[in-house]
N, C-alpha and C positions, 0 to 999 in steps of 0.2 A: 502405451502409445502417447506421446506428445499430440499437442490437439491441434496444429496445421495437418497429421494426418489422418484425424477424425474429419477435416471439413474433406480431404480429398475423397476419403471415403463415402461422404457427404452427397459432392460430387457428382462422384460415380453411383451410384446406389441410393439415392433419395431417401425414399420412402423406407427402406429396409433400416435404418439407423434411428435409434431412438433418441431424440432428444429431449433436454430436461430444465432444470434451475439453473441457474448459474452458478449459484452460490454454495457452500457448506460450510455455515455459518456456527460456532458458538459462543452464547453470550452469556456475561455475565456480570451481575451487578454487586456492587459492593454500596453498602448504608453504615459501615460503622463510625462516619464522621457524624452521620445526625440522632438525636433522640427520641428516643419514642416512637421504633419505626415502626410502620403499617406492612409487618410482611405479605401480610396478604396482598396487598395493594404492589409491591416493588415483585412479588412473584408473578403477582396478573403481568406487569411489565415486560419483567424477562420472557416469561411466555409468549408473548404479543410479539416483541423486537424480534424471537427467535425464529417464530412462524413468520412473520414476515419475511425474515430474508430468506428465510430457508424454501418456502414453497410461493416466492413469488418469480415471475418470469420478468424481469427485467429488459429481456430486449429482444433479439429474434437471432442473437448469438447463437450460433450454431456448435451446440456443448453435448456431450456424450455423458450418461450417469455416473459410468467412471471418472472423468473428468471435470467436476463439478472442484469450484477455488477452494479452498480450503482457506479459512478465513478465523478470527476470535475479536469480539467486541468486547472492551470490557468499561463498562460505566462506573464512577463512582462516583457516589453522589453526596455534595456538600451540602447543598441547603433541598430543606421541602415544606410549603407552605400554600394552605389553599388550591391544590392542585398542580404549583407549579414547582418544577424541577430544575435544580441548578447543579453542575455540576463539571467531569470532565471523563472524557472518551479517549480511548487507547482503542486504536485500528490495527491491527495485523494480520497479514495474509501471506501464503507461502507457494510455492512454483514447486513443481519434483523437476529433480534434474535426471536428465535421459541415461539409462542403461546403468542405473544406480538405487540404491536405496534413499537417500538425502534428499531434501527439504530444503529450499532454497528461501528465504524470506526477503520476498518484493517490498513490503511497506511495513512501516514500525512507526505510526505516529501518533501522537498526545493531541488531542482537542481539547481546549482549558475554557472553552466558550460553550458548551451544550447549554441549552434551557429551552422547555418543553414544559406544554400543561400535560396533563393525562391524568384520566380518572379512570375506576375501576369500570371494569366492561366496556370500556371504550373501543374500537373494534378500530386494526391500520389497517388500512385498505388503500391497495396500489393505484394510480389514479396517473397515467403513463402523461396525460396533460397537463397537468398543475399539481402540485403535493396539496394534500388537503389539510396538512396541521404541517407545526416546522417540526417536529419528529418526523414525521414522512418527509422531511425535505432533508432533514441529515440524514436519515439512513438510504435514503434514493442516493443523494451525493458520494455516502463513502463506500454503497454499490457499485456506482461506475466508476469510482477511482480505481477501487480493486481492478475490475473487468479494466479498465484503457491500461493501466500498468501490466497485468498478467497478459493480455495479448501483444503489448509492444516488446513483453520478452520471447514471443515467440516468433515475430514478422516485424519487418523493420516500419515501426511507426505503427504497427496493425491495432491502436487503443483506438485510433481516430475517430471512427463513429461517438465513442464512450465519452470523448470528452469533449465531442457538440454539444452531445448530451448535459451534458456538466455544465457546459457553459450559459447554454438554454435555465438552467436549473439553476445556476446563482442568479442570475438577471432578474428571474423572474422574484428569489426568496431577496433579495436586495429592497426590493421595491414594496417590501412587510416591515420593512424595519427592523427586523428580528438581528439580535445578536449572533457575532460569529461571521456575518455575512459580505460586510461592507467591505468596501475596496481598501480605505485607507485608516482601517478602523486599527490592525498592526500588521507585522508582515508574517505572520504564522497562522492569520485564520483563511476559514475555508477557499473566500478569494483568492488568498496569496497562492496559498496554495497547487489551486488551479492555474495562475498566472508563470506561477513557477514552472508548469510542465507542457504551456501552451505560446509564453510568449518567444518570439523569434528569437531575443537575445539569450536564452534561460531553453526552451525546448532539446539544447543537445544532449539534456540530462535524458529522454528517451532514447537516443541514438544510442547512450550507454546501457541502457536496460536491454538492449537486443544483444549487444554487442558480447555484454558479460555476460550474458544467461545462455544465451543461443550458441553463438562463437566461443565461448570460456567454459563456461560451468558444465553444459551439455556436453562436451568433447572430451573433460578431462576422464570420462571413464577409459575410452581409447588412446589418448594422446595426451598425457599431464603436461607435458612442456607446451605442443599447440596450445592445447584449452587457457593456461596461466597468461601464454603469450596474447590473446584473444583480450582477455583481462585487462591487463598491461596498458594495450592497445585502448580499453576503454575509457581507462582515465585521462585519456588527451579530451574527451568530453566534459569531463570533470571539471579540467580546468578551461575551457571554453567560458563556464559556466561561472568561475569563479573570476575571471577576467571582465564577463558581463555585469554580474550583480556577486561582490563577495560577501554580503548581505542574503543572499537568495534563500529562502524554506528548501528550494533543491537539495543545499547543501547540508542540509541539518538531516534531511529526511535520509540518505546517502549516509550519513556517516552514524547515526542510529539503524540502522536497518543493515550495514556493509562492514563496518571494521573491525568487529567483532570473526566475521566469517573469512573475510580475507588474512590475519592469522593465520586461519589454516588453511587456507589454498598455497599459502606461500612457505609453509613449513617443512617444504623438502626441495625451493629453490636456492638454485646455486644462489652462493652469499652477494654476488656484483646487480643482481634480480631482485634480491630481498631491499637489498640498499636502496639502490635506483626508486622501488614504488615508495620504500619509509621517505626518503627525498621527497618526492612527491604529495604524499597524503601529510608530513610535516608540514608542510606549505600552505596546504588548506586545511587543517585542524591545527594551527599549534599547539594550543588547549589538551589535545588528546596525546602528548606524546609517550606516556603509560604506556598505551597500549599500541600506538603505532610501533614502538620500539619493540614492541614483542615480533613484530614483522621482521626487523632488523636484528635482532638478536634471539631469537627462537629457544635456543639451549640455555641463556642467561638465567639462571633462578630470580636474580634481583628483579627482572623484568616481565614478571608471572605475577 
């Protein structure tokens, strides 16, 4: 069951329905950039990151145990000195699509900014008011990113609470100093980020997350021509988005997490279908034409 109708079950049935984490989290760290590692010390870590997300309740999301996001962190770490950690984060997390076996993957993105102190037995502890180190303030942050992305694929806009949240949560880690966080420090850290799928001009990049997950991808069990057509439809947001800021993290985050999968939703469209979207995802990727062209020419070996 898709989880607008666990909430209707919800609903109806309150109390009878168990709810849980949000999350279903795994992580994983890599040290083979630095010397001399302290595995013990990067194991206490991943243990800590994992328990954290995994058995912390982030919000009053109304999630089923079945239904918990499916998610993978993976850190790897450049420098360690003194307690403190430098390095970069790779976020992904995945949707099931309805009446199917397939895995849909909502987010694919590289953080090149993490640094965190942490010492062994150092205890994360969820602090729903303020993060109390800036590790609890990344891992809070790419919490609700997950959660506001995964529910805008199920309800049009339904992340909205997640990315108050968010919003509340840079403001406040802005005002530390901390790296990663500032507004205009570049346009791929965690602000832009957030600006990217909140501001007016740049936000119709959720309109596409409903549009192709819900409308597209969920339909094509029943109806591959609707479902694709749904799709289709959704990259008129795309380009909304690309008209506003063709600069935007939107579009980076969309074309690492989406073109790869779109290949194969398109791999049994009539050829005037196939065209039409390569036209389009041209347009806003030149750089990727490898593999957009595999949209457009499917059978071509050259283009494999």
């Amino acid at each position: 069951m898709i989880r607008f109708v666990s909430i209707l079950i919800l609903f109806l049935f309150g109390s009878f329905v168990a709810m849980t984490q949000e999350l279903k989290a795994t992580v994983e760290i890599n040290t083979d950039m630095i010397q001399g590692t302290n595995k013990d010390l990067f194991d206490a870590l991943r243990e800590s990151i994992d328990d954290y997300l995994n058995t912390t309740r982030f919000s009053q999301a109304q999630i089923a145990a079945n239904e918990r996001i499916e998610c993978r962190l993976m850190l790897t770490v450049a420098e360690y000195a003194d307690d403190h950690v430098k390095g970069e984060l790779t976020i992904q997390s995945s949707r099931p699509v309805y009446n199917s076996t397939y895995s849909s993957t909502l987010l694919n993105i590289k953080d090149s900014k993490i640094e965190f102190d942490f010492r062994m037995g150092q205890p994360l502890v969820y602090n729903e008011m303020e993060a109390e180190t800036n590790l609890n303030a990344i891992l809070d942050y790419y919490a609700f990113l997950i959660m506001a992305v995964d529910f805008d694929s199920f309800s049009p806009r339904g992340g909205e609470p997640f990315y108050e949240r968010l919003a509340a949560l840079v403001q406040k880690a802005q005002s530390n100093g901390e790296t990663g966080w500032r507004t205009f420090e570049d346009n791929r850290n965690r602000a832009a980020v957030l600006a990217a799928f909140t501001d007016v001009s740049t936000s119709p990049i959720r309109d596409l997350y409903y549009t192709y997950h819900r409308r597209g991808l969920d339909e094509m069990a029943t109806s591959p021509d609707k479902g694709r057509e749904a799709i289709t439809q959704s990259l008129d947001q795309l380009i909304k988005v690309n008209d506003a800021d063709p600069m935007s993290v939107a579009l980076t985050i969309f074309r690492d997490t989406k073109l790869d999968e779109l290949v194969n939703v398109y791999s049994k469209a009539p050829q005037t279908e196939r065209e039409s979207v390569a036209k389009i995802l041209l347009k806003l990727f030149p750089t990727d034409s490898e593999r957009i062209n595999e949209i457009k020419n499917p059978s071509d070996p050259n283009n494999r």
